[in-house]
HTML snippet that shows the backbone in 3Dmol.js (N, CA, C, O; Angstrom):
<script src="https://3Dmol.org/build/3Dmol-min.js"></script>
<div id="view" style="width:600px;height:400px;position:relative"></div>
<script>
const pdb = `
ATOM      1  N   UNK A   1      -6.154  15.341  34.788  1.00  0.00           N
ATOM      2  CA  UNK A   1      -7.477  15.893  34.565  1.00  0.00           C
ATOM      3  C   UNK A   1      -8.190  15.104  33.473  1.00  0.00           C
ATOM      4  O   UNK A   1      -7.425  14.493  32.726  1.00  0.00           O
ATOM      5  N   UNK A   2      -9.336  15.000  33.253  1.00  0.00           N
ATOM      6  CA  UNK A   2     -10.522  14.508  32.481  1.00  0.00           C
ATOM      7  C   UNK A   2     -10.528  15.352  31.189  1.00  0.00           C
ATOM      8  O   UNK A   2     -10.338  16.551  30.980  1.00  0.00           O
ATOM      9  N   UNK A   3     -10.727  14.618  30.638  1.00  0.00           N
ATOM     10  CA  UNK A   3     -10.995  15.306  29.098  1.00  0.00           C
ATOM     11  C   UNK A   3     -12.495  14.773  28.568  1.00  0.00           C
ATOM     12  O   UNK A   3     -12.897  13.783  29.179  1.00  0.00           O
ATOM     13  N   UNK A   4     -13.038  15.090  27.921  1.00  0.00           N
ATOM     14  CA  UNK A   4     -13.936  14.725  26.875  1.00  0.00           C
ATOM     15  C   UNK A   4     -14.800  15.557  25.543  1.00  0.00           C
ATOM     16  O   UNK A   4     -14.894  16.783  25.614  1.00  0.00           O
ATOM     17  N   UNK A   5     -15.210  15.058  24.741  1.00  0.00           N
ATOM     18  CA  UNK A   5     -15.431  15.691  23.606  1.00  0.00           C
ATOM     19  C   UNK A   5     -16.757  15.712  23.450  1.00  0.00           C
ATOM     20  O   UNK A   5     -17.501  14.788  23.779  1.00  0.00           O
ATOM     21  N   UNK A   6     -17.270  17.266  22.704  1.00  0.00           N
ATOM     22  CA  UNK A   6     -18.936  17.599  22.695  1.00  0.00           C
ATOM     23  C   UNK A   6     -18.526  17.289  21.296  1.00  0.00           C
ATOM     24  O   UNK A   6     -17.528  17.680  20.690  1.00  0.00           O
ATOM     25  N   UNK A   7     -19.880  16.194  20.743  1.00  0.00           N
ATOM     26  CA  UNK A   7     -20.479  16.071  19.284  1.00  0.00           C
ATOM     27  C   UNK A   7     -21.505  16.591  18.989  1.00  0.00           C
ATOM     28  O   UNK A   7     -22.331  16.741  19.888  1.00  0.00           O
ATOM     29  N   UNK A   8     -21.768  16.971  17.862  1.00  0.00           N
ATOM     30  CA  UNK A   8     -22.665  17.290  16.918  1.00  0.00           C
ATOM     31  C   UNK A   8     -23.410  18.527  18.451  1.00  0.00           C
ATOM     32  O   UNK A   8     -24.240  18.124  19.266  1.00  0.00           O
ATOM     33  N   UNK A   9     -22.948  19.647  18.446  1.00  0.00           N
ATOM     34  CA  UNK A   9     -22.604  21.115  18.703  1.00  0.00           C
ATOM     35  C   UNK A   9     -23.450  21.714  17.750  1.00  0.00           C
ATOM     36  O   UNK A   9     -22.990  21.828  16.614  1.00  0.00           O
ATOM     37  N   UNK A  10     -24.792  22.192  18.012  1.00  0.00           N
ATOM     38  CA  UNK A  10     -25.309  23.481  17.213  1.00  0.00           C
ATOM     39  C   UNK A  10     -24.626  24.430  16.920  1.00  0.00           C
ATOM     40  O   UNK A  10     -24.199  25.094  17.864  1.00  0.00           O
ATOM     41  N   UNK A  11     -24.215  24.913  15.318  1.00  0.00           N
ATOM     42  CA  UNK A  11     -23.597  26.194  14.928  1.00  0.00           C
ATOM     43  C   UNK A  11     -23.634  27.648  15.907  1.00  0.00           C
ATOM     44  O   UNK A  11     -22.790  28.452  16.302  1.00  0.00           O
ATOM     45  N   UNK A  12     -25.098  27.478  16.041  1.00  0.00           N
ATOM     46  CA  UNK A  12     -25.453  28.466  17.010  1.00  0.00           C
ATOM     47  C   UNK A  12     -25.546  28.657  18.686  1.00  0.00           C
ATOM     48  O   UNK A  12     -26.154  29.478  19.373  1.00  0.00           O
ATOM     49  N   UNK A  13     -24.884  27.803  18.944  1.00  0.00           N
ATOM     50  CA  UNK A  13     -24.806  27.089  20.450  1.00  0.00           C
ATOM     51  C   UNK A  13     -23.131  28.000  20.578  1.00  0.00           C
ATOM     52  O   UNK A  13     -22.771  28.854  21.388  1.00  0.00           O
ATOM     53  N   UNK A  14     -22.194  27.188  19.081  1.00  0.00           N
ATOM     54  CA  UNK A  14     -20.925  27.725  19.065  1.00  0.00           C
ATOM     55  C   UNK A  14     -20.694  29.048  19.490  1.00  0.00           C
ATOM     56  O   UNK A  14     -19.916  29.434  20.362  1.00  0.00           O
ATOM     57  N   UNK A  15     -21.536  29.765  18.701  1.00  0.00           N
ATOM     58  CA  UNK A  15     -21.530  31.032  18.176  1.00  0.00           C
ATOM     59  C   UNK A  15     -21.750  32.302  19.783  1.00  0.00           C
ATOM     60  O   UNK A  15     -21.292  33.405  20.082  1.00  0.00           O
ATOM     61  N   UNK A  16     -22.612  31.398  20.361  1.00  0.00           N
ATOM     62  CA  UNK A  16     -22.754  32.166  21.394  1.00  0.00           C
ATOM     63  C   UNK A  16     -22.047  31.880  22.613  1.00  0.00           C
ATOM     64  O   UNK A  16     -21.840  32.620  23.574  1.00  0.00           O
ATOM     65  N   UNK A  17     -21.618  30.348  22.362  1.00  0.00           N
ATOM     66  CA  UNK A  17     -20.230  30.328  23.725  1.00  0.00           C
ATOM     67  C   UNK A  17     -19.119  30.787  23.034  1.00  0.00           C
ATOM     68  O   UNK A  17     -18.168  30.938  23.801  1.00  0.00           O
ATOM     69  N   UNK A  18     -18.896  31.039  21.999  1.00  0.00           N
ATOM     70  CA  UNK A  18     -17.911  32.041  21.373  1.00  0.00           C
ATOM     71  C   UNK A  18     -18.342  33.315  21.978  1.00  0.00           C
ATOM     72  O   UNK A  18     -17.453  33.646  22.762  1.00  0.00           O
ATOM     73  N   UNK A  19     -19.168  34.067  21.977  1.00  0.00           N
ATOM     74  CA  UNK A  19     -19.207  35.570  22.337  1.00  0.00           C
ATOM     75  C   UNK A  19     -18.954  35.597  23.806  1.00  0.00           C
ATOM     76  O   UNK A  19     -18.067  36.331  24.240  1.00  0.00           O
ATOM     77  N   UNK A  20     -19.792  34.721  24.746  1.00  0.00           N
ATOM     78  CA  UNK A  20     -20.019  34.505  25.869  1.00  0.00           C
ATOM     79  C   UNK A  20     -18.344  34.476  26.237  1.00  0.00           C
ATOM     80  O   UNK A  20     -17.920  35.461  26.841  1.00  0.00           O
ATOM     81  N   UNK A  21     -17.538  33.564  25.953  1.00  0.00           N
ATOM     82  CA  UNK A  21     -15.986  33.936  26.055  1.00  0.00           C
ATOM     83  C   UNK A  21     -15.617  35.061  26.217  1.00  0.00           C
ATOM     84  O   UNK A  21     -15.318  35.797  27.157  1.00  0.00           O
ATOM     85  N   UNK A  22     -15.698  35.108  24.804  1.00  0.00           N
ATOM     86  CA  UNK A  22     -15.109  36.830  24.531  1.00  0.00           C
ATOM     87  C   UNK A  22     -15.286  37.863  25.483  1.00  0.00           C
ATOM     88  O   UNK A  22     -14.361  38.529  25.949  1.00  0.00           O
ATOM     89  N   UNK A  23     -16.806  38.023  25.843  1.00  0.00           N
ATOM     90  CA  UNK A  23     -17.505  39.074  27.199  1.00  0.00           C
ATOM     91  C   UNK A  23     -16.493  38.777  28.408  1.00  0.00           C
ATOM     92  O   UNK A  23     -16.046  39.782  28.960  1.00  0.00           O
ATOM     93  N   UNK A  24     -15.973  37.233  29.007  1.00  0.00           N
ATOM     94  CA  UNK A  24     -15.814  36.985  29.981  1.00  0.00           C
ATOM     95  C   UNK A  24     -14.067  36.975  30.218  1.00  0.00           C
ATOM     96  O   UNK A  24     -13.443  36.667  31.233  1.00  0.00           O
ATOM     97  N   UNK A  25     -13.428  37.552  28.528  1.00  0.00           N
ATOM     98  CA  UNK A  25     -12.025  37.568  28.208  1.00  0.00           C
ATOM     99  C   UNK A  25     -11.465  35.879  28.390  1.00  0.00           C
ATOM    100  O   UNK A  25     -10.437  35.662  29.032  1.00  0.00           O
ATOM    101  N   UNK A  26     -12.176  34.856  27.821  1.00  0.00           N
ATOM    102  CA  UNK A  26     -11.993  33.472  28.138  1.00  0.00           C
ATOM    103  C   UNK A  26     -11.615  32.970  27.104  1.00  0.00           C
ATOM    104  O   UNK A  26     -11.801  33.683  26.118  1.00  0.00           O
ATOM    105  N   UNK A  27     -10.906  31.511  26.830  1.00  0.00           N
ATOM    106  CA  UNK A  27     -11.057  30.934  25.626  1.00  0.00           C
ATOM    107  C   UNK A  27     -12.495  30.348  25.920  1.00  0.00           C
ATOM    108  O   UNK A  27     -13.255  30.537  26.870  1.00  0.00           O
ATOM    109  N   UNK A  28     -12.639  29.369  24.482  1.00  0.00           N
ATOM    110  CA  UNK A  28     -13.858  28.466  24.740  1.00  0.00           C
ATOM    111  C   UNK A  28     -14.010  27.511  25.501  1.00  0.00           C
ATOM    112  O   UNK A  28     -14.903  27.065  26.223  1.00  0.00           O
ATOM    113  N   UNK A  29     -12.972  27.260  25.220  1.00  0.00           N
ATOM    114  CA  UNK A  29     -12.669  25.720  26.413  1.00  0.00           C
ATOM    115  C   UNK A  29     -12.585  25.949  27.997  1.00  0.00           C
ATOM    116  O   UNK A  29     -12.916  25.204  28.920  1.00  0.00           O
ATOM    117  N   UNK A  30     -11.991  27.318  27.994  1.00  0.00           N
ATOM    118  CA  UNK A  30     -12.520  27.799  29.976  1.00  0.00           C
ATOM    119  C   UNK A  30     -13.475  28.186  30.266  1.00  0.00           C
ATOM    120  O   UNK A  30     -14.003  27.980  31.359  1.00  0.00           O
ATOM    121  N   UNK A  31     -14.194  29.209  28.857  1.00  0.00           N
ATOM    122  CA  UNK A  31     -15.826  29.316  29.450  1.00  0.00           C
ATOM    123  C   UNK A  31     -16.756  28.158  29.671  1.00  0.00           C
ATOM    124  O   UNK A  31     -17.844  28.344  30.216  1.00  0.00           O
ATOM    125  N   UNK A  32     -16.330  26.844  29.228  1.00  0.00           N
ATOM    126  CA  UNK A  32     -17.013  25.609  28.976  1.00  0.00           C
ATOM    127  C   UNK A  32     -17.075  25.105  30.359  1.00  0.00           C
ATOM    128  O   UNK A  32     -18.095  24.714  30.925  1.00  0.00           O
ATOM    129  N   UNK A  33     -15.746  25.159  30.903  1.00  0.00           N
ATOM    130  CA  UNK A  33     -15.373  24.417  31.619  1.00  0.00           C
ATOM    131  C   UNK A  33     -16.246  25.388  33.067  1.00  0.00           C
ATOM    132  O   UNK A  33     -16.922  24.908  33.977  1.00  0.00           O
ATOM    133  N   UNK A  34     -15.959  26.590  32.851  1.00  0.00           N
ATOM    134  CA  UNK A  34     -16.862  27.526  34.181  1.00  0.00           C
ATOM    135  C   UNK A  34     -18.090  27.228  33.744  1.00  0.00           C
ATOM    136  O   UNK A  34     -18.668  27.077  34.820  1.00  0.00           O
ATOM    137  N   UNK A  35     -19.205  26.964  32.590  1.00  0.00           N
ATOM    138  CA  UNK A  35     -20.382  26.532  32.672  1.00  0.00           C
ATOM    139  C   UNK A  35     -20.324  25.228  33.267  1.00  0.00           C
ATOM    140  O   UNK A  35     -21.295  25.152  34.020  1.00  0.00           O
ATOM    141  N   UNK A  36     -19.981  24.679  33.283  1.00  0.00           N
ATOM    142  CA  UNK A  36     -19.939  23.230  33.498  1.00  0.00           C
ATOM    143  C   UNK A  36     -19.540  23.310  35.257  1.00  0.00           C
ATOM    144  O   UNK A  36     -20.361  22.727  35.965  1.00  0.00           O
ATOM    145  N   UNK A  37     -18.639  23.821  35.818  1.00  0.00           N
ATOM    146  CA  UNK A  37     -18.441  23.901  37.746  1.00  0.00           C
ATOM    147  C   UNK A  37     -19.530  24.740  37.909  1.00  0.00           C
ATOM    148  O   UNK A  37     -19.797  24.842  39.106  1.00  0.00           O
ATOM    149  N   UNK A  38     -20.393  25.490  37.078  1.00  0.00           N
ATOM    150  CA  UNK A  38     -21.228  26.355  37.886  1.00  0.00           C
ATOM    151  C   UNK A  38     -22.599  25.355  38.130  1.00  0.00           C
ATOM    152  O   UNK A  38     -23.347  25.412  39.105  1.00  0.00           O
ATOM    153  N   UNK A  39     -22.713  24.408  36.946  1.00  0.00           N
ATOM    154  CA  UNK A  39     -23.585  23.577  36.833  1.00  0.00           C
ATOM    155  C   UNK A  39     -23.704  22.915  38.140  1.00  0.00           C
ATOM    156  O   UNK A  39     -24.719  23.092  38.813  1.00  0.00           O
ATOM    157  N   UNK A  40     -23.017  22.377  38.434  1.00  0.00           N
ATOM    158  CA  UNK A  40     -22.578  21.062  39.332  1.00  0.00           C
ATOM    159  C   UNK A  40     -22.840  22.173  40.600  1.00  0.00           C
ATOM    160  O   UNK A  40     -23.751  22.248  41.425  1.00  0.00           O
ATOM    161  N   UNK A  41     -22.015  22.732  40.448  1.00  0.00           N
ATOM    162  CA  UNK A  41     -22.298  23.685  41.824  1.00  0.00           C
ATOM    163  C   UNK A  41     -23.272  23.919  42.336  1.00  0.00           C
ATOM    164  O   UNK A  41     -23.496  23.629  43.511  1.00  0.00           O
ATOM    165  N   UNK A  42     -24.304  24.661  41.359  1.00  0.00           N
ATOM    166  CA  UNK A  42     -25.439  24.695  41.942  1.00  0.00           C
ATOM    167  C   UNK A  42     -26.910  22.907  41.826  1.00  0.00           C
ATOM    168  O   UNK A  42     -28.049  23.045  42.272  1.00  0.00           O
ATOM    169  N   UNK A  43     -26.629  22.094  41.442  1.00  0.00           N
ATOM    170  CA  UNK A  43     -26.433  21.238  41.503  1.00  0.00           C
ATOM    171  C   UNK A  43     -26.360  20.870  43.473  1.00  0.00           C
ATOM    172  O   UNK A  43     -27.368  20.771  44.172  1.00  0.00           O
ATOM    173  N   UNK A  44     -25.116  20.750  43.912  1.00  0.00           N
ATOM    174  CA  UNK A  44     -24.827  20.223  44.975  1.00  0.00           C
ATOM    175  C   UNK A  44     -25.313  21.038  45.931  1.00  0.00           C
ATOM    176  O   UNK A  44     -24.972  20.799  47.090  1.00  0.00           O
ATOM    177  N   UNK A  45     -26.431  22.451  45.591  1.00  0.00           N
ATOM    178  CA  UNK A  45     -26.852  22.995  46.708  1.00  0.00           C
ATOM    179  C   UNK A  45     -28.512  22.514  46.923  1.00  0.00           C
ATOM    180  O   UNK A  45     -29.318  22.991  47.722  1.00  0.00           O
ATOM    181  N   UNK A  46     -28.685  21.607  46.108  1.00  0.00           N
ATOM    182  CA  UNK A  46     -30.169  21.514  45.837  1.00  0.00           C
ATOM    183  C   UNK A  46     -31.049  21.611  47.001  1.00  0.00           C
ATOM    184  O   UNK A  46     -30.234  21.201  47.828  1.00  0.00           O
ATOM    185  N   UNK A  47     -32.079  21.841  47.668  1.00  0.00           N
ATOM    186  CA  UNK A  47     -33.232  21.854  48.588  1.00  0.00           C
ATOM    187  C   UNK A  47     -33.905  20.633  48.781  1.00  0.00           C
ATOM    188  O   UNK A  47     -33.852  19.547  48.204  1.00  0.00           O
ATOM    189  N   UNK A  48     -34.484  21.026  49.631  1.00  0.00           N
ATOM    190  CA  UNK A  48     -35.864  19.443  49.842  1.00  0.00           C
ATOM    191  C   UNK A  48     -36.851  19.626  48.869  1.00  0.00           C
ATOM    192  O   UNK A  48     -37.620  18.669  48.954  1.00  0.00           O
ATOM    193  N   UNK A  49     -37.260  20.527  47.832  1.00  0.00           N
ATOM    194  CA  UNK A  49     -38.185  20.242  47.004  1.00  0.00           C
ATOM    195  C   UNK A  49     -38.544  21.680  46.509  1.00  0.00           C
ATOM    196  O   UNK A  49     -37.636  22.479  46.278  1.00  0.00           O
ATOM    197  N   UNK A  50     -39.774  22.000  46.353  1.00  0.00           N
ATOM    198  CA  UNK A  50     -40.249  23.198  46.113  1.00  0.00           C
ATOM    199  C   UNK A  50     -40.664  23.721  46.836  1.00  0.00           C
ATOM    200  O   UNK A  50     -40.066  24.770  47.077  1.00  0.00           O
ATOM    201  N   UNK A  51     -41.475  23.538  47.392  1.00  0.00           N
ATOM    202  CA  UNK A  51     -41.797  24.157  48.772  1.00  0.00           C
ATOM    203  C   UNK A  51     -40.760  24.781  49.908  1.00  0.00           C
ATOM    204  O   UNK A  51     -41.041  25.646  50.738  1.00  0.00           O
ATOM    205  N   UNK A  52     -39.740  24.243  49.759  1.00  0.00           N
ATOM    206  CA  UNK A  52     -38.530  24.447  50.607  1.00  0.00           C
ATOM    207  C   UNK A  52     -38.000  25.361  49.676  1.00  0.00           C
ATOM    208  O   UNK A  52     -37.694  26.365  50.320  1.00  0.00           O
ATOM    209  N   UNK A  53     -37.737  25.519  48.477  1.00  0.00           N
ATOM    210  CA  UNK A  53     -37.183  26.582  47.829  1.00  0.00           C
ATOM    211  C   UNK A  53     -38.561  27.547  47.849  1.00  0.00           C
ATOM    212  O   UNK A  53     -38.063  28.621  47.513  1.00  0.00           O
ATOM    213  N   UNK A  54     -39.443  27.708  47.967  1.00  0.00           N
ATOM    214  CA  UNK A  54     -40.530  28.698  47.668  1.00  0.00           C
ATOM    215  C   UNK A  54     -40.410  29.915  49.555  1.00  0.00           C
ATOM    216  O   UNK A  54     -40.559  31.096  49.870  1.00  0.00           O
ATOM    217  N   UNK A  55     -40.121  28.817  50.122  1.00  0.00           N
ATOM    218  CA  UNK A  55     -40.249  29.441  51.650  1.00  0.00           C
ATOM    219  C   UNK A  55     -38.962  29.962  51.884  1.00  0.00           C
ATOM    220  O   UNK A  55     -38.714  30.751  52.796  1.00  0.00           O
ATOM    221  N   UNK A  56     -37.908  29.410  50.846  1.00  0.00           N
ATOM    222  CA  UNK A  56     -36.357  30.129  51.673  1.00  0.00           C
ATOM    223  C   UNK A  56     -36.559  31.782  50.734  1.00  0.00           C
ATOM    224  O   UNK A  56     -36.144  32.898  51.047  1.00  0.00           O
ATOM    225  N   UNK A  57     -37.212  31.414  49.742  1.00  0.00           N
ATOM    226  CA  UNK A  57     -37.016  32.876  48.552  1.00  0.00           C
ATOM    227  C   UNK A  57     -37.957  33.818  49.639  1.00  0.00           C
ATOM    228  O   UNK A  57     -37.679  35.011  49.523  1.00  0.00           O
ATOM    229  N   UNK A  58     -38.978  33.545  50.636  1.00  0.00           N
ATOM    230  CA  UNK A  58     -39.625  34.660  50.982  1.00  0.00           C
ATOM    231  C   UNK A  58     -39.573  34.322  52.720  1.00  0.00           C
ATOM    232  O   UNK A  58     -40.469  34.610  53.514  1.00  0.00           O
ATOM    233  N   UNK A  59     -38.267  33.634  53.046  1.00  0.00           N
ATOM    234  CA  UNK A  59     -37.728  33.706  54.627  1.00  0.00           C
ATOM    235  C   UNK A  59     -38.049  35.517  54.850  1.00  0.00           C
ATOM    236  O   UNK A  59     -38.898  35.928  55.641  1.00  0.00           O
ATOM    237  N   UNK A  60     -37.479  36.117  54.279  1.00  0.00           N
ATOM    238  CA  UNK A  60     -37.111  37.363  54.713  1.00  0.00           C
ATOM    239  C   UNK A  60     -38.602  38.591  54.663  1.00  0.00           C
ATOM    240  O   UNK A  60     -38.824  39.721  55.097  1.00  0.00           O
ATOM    241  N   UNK A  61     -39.201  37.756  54.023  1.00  0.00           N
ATOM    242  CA  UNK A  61     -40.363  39.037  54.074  1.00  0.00           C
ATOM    243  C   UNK A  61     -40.700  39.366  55.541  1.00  0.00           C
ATOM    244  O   UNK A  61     -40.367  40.473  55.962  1.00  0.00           O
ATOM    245  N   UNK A  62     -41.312  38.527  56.327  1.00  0.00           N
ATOM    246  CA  UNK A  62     -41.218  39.477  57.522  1.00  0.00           C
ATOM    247  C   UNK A  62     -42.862  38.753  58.033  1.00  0.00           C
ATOM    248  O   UNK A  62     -43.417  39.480  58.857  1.00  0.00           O
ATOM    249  N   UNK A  63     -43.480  37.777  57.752  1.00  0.00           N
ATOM    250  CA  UNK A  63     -44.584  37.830  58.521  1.00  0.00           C
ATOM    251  C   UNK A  63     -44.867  37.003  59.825  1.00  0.00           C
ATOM    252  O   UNK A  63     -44.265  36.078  60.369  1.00  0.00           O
ATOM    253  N   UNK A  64     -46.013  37.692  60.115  1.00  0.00           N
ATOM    254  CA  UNK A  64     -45.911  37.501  61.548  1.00  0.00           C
ATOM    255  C   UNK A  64     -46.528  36.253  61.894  1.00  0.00           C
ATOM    256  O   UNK A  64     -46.260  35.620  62.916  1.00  0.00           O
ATOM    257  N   UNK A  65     -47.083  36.027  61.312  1.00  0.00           N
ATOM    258  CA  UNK A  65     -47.651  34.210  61.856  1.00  0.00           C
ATOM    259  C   UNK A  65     -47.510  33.302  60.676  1.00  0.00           C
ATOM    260  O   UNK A  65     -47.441  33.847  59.574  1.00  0.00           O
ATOM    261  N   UNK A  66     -47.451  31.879  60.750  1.00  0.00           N
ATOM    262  CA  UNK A  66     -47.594  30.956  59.813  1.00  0.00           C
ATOM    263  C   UNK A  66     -48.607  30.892  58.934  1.00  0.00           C
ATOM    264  O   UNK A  66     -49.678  30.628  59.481  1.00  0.00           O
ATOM    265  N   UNK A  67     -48.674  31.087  57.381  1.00  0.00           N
ATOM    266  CA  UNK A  67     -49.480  30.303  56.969  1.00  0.00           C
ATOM    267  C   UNK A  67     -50.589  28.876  56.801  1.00  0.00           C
ATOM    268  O   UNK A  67     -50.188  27.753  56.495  1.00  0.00           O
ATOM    269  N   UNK A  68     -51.793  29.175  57.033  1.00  0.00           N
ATOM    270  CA  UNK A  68     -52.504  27.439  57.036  1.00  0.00           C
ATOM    271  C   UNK A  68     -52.238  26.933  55.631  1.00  0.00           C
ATOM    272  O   UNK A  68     -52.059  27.395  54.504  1.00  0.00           O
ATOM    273  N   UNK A  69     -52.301  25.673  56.288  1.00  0.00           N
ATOM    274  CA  UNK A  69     -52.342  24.971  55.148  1.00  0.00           C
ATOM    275  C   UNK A  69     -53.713  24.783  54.470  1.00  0.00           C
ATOM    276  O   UNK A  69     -54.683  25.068  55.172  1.00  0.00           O
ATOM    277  N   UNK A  70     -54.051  24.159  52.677  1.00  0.00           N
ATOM    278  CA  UNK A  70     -55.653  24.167  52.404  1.00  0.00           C
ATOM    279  C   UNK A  70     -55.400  22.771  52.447  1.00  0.00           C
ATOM    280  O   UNK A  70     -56.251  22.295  51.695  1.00  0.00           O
ATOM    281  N   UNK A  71     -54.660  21.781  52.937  1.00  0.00           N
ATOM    282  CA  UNK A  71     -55.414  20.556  52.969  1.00  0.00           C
ATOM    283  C   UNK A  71     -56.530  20.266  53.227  1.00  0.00           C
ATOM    284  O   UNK A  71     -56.869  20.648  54.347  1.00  0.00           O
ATOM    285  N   UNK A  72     -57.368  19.678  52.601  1.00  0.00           N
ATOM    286  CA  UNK A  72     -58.543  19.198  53.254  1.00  0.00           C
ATOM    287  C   UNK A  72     -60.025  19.862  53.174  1.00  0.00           C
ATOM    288  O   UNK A  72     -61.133  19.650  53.669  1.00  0.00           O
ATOM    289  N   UNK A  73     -59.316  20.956  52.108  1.00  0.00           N
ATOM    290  CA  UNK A  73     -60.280  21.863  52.201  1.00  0.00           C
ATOM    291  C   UNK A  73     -60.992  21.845  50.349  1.00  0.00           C
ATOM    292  O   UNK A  73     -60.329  21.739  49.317  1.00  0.00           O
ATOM    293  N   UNK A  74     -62.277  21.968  50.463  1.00  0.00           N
ATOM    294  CA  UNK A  74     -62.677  22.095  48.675  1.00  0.00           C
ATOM    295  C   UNK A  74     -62.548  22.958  47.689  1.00  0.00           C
ATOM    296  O   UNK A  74     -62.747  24.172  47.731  1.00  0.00           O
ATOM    297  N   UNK A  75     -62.292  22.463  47.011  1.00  0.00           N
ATOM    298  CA  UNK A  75     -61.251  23.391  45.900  1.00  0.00           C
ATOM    299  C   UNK A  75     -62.222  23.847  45.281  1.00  0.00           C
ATOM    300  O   UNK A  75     -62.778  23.147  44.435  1.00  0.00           O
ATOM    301  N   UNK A  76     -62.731  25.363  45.606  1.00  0.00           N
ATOM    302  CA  UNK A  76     -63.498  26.505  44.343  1.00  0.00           C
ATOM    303  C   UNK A  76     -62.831  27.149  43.657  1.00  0.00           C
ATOM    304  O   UNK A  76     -61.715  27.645  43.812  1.00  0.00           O
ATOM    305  N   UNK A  77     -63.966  27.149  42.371  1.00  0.00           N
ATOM    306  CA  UNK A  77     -63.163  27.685  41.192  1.00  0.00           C
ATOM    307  C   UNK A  77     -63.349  29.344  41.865  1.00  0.00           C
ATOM    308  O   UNK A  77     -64.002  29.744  42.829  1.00  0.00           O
ATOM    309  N   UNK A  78     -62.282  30.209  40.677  1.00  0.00           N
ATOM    310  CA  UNK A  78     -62.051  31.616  41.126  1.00  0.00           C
ATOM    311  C   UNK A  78     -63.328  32.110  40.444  1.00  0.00           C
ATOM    312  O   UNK A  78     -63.574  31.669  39.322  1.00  0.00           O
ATOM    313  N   UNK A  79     -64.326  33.151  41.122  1.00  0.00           N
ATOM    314  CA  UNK A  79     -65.688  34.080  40.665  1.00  0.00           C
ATOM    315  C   UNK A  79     -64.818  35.381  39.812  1.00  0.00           C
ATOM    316  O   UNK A  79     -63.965  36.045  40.402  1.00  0.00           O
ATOM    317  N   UNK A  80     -65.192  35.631  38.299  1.00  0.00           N
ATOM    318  CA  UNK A  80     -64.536  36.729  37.882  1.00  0.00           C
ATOM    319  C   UNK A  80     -65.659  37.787  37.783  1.00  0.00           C
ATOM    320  O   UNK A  80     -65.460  38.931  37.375  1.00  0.00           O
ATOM    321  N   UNK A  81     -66.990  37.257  38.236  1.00  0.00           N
ATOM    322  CA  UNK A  81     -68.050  38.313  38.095  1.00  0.00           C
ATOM    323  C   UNK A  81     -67.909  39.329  39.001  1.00  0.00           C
ATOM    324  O   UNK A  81     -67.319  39.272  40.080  1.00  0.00           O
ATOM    325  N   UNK A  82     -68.510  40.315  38.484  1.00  0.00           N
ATOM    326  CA  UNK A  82     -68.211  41.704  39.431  1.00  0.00           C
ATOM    327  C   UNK A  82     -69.520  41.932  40.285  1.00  0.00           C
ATOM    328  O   UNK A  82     -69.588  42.878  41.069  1.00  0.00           O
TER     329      UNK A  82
END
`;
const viewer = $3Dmol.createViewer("view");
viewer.addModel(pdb, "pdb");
viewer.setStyle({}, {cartoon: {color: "spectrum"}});
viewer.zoomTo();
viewer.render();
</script>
């Protein structure tokens, strides 16, 4: 296995992957190591962009036809008058 060493570690960085352990009944060095596979993990699920993550978060709502697109269209500012 791989080893390597974190330098110059905020006191307060410590302090809270210290508690963060503790909550998870971990040492430091396994909670490190589960931040670190969760990283990567989600990492290797990445999307085609934003748009592709914006449309999978609301796959499920339920509507019935496609959205248009505003390409092409002139951009007005929003009227806040009543």
């Amino acid at each position: 296995m791989a080893q390597f060493v974190v330098r110059n570690l905020e006191e307060a960085v410590k302090a809270r992957l210290k508690r963060r352990a503790r909550r998870h009944g971990r040492s430091m060095e396994e909670e490190a190591r589960e931040i670190l596979r969760s990283a990567v993990q989600k990492d290797q699920g990445a999307t085609g962009g934003l748009g592709s993550d914006i449309a999978a978060l609301f796959a499920t709502v339920g509507l019935d036809s496609d959205i248009a697109e505003l390409r092409g269209h002139p951009i007005e500012p929003a009227s806040f008058d009543p």
